[in-house]
MARLUMSE-851046 format. One line per field, with one value per residue (C-alpha): residue number from 1; x, y, z; residue in three letters. Coordinates in steps of 0.2 Angstrom, whole numbers, plus 5000, padded with zeros to 4 digits. Layout:
<pts>
nr: [NUM | ...] $
c1: [X | ...] $
c2: [Y | ...] $
c3: [Z | ...] $
rest: [ALA | ...] $
</pts>
This chain:
<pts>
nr: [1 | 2 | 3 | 4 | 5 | 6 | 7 | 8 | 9 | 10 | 11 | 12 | 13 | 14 | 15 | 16 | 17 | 18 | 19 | 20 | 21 | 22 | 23 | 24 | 25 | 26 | 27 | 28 | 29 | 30 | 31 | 32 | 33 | 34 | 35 | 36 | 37 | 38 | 39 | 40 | 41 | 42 | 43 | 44 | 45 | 46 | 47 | 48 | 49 | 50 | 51 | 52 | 53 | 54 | 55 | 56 | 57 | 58 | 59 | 60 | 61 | 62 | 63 | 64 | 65 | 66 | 67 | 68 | 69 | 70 | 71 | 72 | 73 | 74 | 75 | 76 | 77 | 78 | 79 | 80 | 81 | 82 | 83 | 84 | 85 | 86 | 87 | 88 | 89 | 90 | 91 | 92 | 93 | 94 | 95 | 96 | 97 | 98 | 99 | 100 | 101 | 102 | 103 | 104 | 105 | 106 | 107 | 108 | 109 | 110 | 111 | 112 | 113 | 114 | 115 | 116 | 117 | 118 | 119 | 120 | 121 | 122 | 123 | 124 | 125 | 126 | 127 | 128 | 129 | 130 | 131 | 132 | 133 | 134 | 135 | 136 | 137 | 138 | 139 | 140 | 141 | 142 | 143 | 144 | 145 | 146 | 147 | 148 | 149 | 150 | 151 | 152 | 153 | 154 | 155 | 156 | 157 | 158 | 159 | 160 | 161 | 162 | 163 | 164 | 165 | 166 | 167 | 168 | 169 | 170 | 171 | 172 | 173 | 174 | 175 | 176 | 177 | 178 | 179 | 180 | 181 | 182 | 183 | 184 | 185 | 186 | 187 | 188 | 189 | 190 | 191 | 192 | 193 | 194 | 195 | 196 | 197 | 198 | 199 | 200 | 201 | 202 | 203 | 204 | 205 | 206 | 207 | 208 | 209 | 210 | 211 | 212 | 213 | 214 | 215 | 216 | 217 | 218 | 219 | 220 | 221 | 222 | 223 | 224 | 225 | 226 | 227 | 228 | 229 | 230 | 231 | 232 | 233 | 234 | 235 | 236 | 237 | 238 | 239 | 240 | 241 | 242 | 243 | 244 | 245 | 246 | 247 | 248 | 249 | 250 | 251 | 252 | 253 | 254 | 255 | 256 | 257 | 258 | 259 | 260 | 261 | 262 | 263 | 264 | 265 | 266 | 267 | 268 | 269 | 270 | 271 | 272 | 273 | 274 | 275 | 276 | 277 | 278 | 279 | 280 | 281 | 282 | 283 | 284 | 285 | 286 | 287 | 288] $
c1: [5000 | 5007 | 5007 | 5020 | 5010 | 5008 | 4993 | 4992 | 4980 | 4978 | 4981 | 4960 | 4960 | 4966 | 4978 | 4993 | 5006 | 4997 | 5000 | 5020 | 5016 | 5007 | 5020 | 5006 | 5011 | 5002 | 4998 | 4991 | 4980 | 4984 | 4976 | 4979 | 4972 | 4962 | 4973 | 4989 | 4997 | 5007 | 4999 | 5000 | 5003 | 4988 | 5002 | 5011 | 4999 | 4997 | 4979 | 4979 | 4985 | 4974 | 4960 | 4961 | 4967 | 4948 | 4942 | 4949 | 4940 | 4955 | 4947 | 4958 | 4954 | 4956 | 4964 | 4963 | 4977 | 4983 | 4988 | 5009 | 5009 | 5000 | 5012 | 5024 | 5022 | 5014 | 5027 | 5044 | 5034 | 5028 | 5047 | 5052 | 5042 | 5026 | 5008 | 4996 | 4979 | 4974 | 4961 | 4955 | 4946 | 4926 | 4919 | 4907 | 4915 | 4934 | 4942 | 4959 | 4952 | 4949 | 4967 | 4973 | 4963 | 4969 | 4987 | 4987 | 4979 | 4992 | 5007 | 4998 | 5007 | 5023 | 5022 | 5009 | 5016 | 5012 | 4996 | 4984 | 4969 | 4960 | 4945 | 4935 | 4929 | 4915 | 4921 | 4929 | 4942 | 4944 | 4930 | 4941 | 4955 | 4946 | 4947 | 4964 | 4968 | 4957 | 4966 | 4982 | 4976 | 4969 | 4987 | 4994 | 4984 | 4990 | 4976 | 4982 | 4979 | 4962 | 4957 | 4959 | 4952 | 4936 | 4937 | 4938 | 4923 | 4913 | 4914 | 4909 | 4891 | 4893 | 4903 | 4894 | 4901 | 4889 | 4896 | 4891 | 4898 | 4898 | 4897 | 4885 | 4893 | 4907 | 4891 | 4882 | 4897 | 4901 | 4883 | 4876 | 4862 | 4855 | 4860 | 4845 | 4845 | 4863 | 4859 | 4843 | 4855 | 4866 | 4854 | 4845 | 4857 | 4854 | 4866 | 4863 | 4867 | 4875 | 4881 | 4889 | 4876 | 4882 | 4883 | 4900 | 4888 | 4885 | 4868 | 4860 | 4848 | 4842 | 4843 | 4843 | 4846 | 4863 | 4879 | 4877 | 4861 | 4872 | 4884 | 4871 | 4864 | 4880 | 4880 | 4864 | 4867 | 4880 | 4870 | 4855 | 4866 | 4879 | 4870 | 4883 | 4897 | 4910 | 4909 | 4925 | 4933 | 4927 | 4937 | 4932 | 4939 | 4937 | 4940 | 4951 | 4939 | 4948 | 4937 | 4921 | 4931 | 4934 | 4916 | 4909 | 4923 | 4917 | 4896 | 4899 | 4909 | 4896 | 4882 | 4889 | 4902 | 4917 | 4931 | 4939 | 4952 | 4959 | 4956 | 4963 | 4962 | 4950 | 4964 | 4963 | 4960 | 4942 | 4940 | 4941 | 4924 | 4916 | 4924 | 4932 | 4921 | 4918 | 4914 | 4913 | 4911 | 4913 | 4910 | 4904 | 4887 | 4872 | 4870 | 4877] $
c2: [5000 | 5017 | 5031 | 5042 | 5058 | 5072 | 5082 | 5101 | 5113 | 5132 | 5144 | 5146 | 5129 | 5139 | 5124 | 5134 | 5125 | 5108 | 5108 | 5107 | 5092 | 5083 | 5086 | 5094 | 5108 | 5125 | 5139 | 5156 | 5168 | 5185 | 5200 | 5220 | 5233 | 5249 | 5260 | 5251 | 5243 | 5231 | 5213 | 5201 | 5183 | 5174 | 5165 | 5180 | 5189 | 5188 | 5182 | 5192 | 5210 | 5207 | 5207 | 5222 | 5231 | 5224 | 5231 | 5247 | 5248 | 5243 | 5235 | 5220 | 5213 | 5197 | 5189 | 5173 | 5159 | 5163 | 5147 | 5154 | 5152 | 5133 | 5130 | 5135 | 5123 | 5108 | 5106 | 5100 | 5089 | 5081 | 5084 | 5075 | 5059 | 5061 | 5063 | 5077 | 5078 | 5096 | 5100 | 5117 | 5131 | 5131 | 5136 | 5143 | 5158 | 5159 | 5156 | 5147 | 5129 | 5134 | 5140 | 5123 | 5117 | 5127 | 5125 | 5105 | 5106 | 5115 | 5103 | 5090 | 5091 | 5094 | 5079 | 5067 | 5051 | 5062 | 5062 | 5078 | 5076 | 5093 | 5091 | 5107 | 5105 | 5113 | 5119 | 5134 | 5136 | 5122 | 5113 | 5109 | 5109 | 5093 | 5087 | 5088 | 5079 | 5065 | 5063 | 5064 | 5049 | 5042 | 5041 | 5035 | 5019 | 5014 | 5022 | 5026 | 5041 | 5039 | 5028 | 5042 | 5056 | 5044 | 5043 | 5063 | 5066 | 5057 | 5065 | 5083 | 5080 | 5076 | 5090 | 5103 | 5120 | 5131 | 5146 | 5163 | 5179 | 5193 | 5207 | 5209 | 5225 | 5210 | 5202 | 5217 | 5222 | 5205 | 5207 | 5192 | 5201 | 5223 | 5236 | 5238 | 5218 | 5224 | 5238 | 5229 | 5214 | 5227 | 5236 | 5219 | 5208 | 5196 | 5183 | 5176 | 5155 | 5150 | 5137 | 5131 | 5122 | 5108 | 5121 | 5130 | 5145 | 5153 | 5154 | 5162 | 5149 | 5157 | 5171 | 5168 | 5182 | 5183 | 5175 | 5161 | 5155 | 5156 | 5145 | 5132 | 5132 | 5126 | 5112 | 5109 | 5107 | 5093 | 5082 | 5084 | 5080 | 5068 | 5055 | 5042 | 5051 | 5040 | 5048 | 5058 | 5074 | 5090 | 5105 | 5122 | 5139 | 5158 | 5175 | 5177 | 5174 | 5158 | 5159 | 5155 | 5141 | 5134 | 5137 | 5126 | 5112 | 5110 | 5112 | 5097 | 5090 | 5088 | 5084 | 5074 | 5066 | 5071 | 5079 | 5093 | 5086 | 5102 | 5123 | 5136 | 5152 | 5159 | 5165 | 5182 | 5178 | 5171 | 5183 | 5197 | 5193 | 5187 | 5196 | 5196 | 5184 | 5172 | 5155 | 5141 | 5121 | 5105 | 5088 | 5073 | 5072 | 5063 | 5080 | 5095] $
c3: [5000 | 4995 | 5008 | 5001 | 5000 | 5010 | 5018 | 5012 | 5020 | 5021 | 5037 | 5037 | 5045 | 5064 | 5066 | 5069 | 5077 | 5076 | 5056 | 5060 | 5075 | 5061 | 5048 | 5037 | 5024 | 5023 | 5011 | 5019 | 5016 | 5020 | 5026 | 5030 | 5042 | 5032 | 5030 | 5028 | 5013 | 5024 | 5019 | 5034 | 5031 | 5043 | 5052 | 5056 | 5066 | 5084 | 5088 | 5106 | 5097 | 5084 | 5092 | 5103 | 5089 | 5081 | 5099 | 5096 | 5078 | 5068 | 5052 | 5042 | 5024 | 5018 | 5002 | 4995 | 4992 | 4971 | 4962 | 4960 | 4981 | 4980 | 4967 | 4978 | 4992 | 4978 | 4967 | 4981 | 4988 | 4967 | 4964 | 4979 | 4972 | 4983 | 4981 | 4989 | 4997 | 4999 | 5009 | 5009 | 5016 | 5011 | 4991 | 4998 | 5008 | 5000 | 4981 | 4989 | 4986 | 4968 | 4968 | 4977 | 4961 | 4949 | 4953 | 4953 | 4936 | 4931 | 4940 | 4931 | 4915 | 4921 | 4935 | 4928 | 4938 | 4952 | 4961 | 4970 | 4975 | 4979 | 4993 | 4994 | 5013 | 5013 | 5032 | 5039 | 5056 | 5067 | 5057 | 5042 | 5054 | 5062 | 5044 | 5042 | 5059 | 5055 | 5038 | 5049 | 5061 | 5043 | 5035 | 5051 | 5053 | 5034 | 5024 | 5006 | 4997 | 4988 | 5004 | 5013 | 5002 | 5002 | 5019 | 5021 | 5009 | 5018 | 5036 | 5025 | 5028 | 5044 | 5052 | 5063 | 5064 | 5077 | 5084 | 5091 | 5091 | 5104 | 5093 | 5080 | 5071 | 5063 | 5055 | 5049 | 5040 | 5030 | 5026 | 5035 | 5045 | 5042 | 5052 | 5060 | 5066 | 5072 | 5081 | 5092 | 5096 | 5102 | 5112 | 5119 | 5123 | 5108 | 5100 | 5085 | 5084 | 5069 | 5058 | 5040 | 5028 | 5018 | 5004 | 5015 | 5018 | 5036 | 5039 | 5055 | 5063 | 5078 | 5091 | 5110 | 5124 | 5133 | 5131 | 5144 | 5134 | 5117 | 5126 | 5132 | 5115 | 5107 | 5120 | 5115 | 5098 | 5102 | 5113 | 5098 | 5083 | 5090 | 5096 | 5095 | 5108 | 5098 | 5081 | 5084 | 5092 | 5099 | 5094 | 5099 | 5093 | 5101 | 5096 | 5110 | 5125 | 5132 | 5148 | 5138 | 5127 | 5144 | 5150 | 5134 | 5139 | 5156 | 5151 | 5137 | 5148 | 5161 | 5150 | 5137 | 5145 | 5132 | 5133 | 5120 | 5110 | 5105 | 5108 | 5098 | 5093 | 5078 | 5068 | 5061 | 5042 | 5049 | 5065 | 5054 | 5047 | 5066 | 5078 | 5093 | 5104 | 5092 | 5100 | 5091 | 5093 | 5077 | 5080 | 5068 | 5069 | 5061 | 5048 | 5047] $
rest: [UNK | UNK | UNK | UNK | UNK | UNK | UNK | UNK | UNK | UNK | UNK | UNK | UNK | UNK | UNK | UNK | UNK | UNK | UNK | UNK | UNK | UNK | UNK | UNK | UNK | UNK | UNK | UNK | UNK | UNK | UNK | UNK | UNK | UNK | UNK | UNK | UNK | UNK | UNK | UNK | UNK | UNK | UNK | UNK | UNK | UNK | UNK | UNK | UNK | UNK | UNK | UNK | UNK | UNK | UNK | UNK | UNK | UNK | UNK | UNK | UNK | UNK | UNK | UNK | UNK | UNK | UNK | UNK | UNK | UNK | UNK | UNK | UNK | UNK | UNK | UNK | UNK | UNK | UNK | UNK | UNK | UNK | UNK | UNK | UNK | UNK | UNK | UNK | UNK | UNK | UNK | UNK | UNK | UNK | UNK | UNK | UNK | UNK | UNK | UNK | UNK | UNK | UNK | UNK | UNK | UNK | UNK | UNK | UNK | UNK | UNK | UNK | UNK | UNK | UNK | UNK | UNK | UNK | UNK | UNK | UNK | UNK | UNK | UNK | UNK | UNK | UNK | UNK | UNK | UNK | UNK | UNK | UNK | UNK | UNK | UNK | UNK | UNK | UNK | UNK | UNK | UNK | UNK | UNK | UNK | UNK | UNK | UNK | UNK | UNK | UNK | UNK | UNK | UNK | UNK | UNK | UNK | UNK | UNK | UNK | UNK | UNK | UNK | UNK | UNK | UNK | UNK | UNK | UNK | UNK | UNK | UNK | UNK | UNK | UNK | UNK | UNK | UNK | UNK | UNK | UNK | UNK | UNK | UNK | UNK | UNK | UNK | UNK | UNK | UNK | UNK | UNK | UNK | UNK | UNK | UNK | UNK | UNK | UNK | UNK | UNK | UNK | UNK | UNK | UNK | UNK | UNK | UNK | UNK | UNK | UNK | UNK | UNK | UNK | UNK | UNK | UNK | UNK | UNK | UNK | UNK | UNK | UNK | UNK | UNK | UNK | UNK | UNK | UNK | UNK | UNK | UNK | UNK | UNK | UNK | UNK | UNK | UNK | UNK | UNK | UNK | UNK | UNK | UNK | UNK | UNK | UNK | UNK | UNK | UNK | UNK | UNK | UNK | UNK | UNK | UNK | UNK | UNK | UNK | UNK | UNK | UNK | UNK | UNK | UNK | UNK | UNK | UNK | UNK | UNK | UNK | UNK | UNK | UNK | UNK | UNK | UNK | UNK | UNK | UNK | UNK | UNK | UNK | UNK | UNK | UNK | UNK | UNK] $
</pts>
């Protein structure tokens, strides 16, 4: 059985330091302050300062992942006589995948004993993150490339992303709900619920009062969807607000029994469209 080919992902994934532990390779996508033209790899920003720099009304732009960077990273590994599965940040909220895509197509011709395999993950953060760590755990037990790309496909249906965010001014501006919907939240304590359909599109589900009760209902949402507590990990991410990250832990942890496998940060490339506050949870579940 061949395993000799290596995992690629992008910095969207909010793995940071875990990609080197797992010996993954990474592309990042980029992203300046308003009135700046210094362009910011994601990796090279501090989550903590960004954030209060966000507090303090900075505003940062994002940039996709363009083909000549995948290239970049694709073609030592094919030189160095390995395949690649990619898998990338979400279709439905970023080009990078279609870059990833672009570029193999491209490396095709010049390396056509080589083998990439581009999976669009239909995930963003830690959700496509969790992806990348399964296909991690997946190589390790002796999978082979196209056993483990088929194995990959197959959670996308299933993973649940549900997450809330503290601030609704990050939301209104992406365009994700008006300013008027913005501006009561603010006033009356309300927290939209969240989550990514099958599609890779965040879609607001429901509204409940107070950041406790958002907390409780991303709890909720595990013991609803994940009826089978073996289905796999628990990741969490935060827009620097460890204190609730740790709150959810201990809540699922009470009521469900599991621990979290893994915490990080929401890196700035994503928290630059939520917010500083953002909480959210992934797990396998029976649907999305």
């Amino acid at each position: 059985m061949n395993n000799s080919y290596r995992i690629v992902t992008d910095s969207a994934s909010d793995m940071g330091e875990h990609l080197t532990e797992w010996g993954v390779a990474s592309v990042s996508l980029t992203l300046k302050f308003e009135g700046e033209d210094k362009i910011r790899r994601n990796d090279e920003v501090e989550p903590v300062a960004f954030y209060n720099r966000m507090r303090e009304g900075g505003v940062a732009k994002t940039s996709a992942v363009n083909p000549e960077e995948f290239a970049l990273v694709f073609e030592p590994i094919l030189a160095a006589g390995e395949d690649i599965l990619y898998i990338g940040f979400s279709s439905g909220l970023s080009t990078t995948c279609n870059s990833g895509r672009i570029a193999a197509d491209k490396l095709a011709e010049k390396y056509p004993e080589r083998k990439i395999i581009v999976i669009d993950s239909l995930s963003a953060s830690a959700g496509f993150g969790m992806l990348v760590y399964l296909a991690v755990k997946k190589r390790e037990a002796g999978a082979s490339l196209e056993e483990n790309a088929k194995y990959i496909e197959s959670l996308i249906p299933h993973l649940c992303h549900w997450f809330t965010v503290d601030d609704l001014v990050y939301l209104k501006r992406g365009g994700r709900i008006s300013a008027a919907t913005a501006f009561v939240g603010g006033v009356l304590g309300i927290k939209p619920v969240l989550h990514m359909d099958i599609e890779g599109h965040l879609i607001n589900k429901f509204k409940v009062r107070g950041r406790r009760a958002a907390i409780n209902a991303l709890a909720d949402k595990l013991g609803e969807l994940m009826t089978d507590k073996s289905q796999g990990p628990v990741f969490i991410c935060h827009g620097d607000c460890a204190d609730d990250a740790a709150l959810l832990s201990s809540i699922i942890k009470e009521r469900h029994g599991l621990d979290t496998d893994i915490t990080v940060f929401t890196g700035p490339v994503i928290g630059a469209h939520s917010g500083p506050g953002t909480l959210a949870l992934f797990f396998i579940g029976n649907e999305r």
